[in-house]
N, C-alpha and C positions, 0 to 999 in steps of 0.2 A: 164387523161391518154387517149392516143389515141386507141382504143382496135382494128383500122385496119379494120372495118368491111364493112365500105361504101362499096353499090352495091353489098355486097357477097348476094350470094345465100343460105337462108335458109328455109329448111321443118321444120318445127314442128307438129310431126302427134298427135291427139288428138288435137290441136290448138283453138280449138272454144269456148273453157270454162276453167273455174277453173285455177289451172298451166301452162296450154298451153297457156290461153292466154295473160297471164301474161309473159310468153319466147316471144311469139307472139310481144308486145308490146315492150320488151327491146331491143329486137332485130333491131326493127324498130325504137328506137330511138336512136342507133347508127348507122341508114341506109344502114341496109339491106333491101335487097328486099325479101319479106318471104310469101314462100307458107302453108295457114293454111288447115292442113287435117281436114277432118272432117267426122264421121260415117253417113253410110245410108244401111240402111236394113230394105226395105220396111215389109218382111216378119217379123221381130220383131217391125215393127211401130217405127221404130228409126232413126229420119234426122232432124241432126243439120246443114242443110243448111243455117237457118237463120241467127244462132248464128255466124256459121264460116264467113258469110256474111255482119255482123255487126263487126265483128274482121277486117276483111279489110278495110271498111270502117272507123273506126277509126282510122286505119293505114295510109290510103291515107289522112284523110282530120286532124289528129294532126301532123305527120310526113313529111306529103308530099314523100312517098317513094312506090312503086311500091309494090303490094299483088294482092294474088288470092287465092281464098279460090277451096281444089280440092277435091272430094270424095272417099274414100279408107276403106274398112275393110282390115286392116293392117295382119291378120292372113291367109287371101287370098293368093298368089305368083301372081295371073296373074291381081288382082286389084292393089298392089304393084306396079308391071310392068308400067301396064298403069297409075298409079298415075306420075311416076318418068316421064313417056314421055309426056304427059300434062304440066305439072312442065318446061321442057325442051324448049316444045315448044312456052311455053310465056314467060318463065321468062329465061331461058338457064340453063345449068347445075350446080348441085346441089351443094354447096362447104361447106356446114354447116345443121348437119342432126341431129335433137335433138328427141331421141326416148321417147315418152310420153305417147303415149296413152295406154291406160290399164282398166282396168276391178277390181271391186272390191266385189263379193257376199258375203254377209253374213251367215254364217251356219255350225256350227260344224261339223269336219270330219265325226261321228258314224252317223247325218240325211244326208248326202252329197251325192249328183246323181253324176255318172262319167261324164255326162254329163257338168256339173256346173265346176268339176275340169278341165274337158279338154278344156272348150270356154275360161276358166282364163288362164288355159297356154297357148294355142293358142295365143290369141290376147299379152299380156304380155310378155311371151317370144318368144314363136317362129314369133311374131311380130317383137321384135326388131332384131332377125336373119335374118327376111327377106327385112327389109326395109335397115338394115345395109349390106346385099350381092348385091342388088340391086348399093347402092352408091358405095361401092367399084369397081365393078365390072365394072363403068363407071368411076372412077378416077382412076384405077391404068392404063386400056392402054391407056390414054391421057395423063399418069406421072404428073396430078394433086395431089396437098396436098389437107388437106381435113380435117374440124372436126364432129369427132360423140361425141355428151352428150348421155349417158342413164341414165333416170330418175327411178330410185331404190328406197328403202326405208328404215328409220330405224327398219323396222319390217324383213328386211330382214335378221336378225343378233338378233333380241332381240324377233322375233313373234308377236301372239298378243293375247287378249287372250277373245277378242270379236268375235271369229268364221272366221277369214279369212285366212284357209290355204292355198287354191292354191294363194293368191294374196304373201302372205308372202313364200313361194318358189317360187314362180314364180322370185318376187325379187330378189331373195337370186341367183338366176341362173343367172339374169343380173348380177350381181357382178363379176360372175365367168365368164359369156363371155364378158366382157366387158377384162378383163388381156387376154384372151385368143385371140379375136381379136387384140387389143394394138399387142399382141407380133407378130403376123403376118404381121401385116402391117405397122408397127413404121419403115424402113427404104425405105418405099418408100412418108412418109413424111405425114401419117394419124394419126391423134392422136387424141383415143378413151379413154374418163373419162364418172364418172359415177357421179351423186349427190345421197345422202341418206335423202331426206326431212324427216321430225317429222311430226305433224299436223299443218293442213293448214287452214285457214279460204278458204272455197268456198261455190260456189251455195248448192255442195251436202252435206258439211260436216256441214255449219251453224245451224241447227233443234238438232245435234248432239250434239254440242259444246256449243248452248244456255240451251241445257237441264242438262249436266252434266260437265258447265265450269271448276270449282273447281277441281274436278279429274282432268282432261287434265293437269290443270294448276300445281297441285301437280307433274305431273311427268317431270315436263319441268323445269331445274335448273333455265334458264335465267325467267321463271315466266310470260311468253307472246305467244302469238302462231302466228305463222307468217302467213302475207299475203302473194299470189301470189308472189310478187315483189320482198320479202326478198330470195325467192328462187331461182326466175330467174334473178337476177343480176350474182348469181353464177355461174347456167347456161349459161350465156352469157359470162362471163370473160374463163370458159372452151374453148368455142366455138372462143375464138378471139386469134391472137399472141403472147397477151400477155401470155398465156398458152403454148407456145410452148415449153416448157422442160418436161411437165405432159403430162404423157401418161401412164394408165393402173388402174388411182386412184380412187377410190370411196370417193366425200368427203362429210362430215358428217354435214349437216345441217339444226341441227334439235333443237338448243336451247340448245344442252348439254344433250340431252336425250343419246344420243349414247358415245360422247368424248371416238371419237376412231380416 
């Protein structure tokens, strides 16, 4: 299947690791050209230039297709800004915007600083509000079509019951802005879906999953826990033509934990 995507244009913020860069890679291996975000704040010692840097580079040198890796805290408005105009200026305007990056603390609401709840919803939701007002904002007066993914979770709907509540509403809020944009912009030809991933094999979650396999594996019907890949292929088919009649969906994949 041809999914159309040669030479589009796509961000995927969080890009430099784990999930992202796994959208990062699918995306490029139906040729797109994809700008990878990546956090830096010097002030918390946190800069994944390398990593979003090695993401390019295996994008240009297995795919042969065009990447830049750009720097963005997503919960910012005027780092936003300037992410989408760097973005623009090398690679041109954005036509596929997969919202990803996110935050996940550990700690039951009764030890929880208001602090810890508001950087989670910050970067998680009002993240994907502002990275998604930004691209709209430049495809509707150019009457460009346009896809947003937001990456969601099946905790968004089921919880969790390992201490992560702001990331599990945070979630649960992408779900509900993800229909609520859809219905905004679905006639000027933008079509916003959402994925609900389960667990994931990554850098962060690995220590996790070797220590308490069995459990994970108990709650997952299909009895396997996906890698990157298994989620961003969904991601991508969202993001391509052949998606064109889905707009406003949250789809559910996570091995059967949710089958909703």
């Amino acid at each position: 299947m041809d999914l159309k995507l040669k030479d589009k244009i796509a961000l995927v913020t969080g890009g430099s690791h784990g999930l992202g860069k796994g959208i990062c890679l699918e995306l490029a291996a139906e040729g797109a050209k994809v700008a990878v975000n990546y956090y830096r704040n010097t002030e918390e010692n946190v800069d994944l230039v390398e990593a979003a840097n090695a993401v390019v580079d295996e994008i240009r040198d297995t795919y042969g297709v065009e990447a830049m890796a750009v720097p963005c805290d997503v919960a910012k408005e005027d780092e936003v800004e300037e992410m989408f105009r760097l973005i623009e200026e090398k690679l041109g305007m954005v036509e596929v915007l997969v919202n990803n990056a996110a935050v996940c603390p550990t700690c039951p609401v009764k030890d929880m600083t208001e602090a810890v709840w508001t950087r989670t919803i910050e970067v998680n939701l009002t993240g994907t509000f502002l990275t998604s007002r930004a691209f709209v904002n430049r495809l509707l007066p150019a009457e460009k079509k346009g896809k947003i993914v937001n990456i969601s979770s099946q905790a968004a709907f089921r919880g969790s019951t390992t201490g992560h509540s702001p990331y599990d509403a945070s979630k649960g809020g992408i779900v509900s802005f993800t229909v609520a944009l859809a219905r905004e912009v679905a006639t000027a030809g933008i079509n916003v879906n959402a994925v609900a991933p389960g667990m994931i094999h990554t850098e962060m979650t690995a220590k996790t999953i070797a220590a308490n396999t069995e459990k994970y594996l108990n709650r997952i019907p299909l009895r396997w826990i996906a890698k990157p890949r298994d989620i961003a292929t969904v991601v991508v088919f969202l993001a391509s033509e052949a998606a064109n009649y889905m707009t406003g969906a949250t789809v559910d994949v996570s091995g059967g934990m949710l089958m909703r």
